[in-house]
C-alpha positions in Angstrom: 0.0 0.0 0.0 2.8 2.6 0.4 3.2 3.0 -3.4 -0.5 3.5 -3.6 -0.4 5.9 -0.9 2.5 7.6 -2.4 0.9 7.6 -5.9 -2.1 9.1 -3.8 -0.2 11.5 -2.5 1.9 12.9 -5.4 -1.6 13.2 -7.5 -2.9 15.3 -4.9 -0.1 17.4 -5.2 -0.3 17.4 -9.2 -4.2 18.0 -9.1 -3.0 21.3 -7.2 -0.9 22.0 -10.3 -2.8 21.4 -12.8 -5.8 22.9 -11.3 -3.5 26.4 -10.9 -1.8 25.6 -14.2 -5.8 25.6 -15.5 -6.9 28.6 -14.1 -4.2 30.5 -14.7 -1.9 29.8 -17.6 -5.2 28.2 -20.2 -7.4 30.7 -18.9 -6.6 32.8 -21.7 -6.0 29.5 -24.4 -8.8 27.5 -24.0 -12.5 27.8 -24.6 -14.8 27.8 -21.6 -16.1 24.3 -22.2 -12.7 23.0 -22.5 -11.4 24.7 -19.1 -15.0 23.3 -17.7 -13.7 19.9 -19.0 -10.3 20.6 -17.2 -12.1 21.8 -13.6 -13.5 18.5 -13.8 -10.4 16.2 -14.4 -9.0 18.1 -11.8 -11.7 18.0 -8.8 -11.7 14.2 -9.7 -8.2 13.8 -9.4 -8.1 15.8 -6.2 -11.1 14.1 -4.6 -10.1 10.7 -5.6 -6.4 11.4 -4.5 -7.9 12.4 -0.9 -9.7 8.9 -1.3 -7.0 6.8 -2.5 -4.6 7.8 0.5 -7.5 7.3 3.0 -8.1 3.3 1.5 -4.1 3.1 1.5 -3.9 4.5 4.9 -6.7 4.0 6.9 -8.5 0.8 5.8 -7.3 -2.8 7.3 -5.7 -4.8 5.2 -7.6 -7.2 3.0 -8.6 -7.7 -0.5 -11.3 -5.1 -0.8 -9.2 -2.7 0.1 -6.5 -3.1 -2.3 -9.0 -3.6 -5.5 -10.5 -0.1 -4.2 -7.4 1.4 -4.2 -6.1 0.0 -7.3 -9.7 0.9 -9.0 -9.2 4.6 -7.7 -5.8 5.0 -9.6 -6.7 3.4 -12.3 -9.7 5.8 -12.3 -7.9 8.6 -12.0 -5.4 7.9 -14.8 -7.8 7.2 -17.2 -11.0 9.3 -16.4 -9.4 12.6 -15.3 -6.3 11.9 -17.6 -8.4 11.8 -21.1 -10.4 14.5 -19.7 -7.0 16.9 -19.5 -6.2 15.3 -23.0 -9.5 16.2 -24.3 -9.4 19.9 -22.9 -6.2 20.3 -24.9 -7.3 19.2 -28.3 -6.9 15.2 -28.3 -8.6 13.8 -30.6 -12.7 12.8 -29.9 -11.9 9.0 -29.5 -9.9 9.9 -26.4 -13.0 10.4 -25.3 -14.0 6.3 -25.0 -11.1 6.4 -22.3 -13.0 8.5 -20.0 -16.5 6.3 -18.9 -13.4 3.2 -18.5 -11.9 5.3 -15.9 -15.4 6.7 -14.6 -16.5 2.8 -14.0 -13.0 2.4 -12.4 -13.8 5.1 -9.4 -17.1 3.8 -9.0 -15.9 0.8 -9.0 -13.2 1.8 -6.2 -16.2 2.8 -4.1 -17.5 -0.3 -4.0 -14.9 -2.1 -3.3 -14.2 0.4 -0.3 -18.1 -0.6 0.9 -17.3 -3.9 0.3 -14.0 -3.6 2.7 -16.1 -2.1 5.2 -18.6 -4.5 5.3 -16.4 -6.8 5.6 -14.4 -5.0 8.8 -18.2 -4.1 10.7 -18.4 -8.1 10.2 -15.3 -8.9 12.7 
């Protein structure tokens, strides 16, 4: 879990970045939809950073745990990082990255229920 928590940690620190990098240094390059589409990779990544290092850090060890926290950086990869792509001018069919990253944090959260199920249980 420590490289999770790391990676947790370090994209919390980069969603910080990127969110200043957004608001100040595209403000003036991007259209308004497109910095929309950034604010949301960034709250994403920032929320699900905040989540990741709570699974890694928090949670007892077990199997839920780790698939949640493996969903949630997988999801932030690919759902907040073809959304940053997008926002800059990717090409469209980066798009059919983003609901593959969307499932992966929802699926993160319920693996996270699942762990705590399964610790109210002992």
């Amino acid at each position: 879990m420590r490289g999770l928590a790391t990676f947790g940690a370090v994209c919390g620190a980069l969603g910080v970045a990127l969110g200043a990098f957004g608001a100040h240094a595209l403000r003036g390059t991007l259209d308004e939809a497109a910095l929309r589409t950034w604010h949301t990779a960034v709250e994403y990544q920032l929320w699900h950073a905040l989540a990741l290092l709570i699974v890694a850090l928090a949670l007892p060890p077990s199997r839920w745990r780790r698939l949640g926290a493996f969903a949630f950086a997988a999801g932030i990869v690919l759902f907040s990082g073809s959304l940053y792509a997008l926002a800059l001018g990717a090409p469209r069919i980066v798009g059919a990255i983003t609901p593959v990253g969307g499932i992966a944090l929802i699926g993160g959260w319920l693996a996270v229920a699942a762990a705590c199920l399964r610790r109210l249980d002992d």
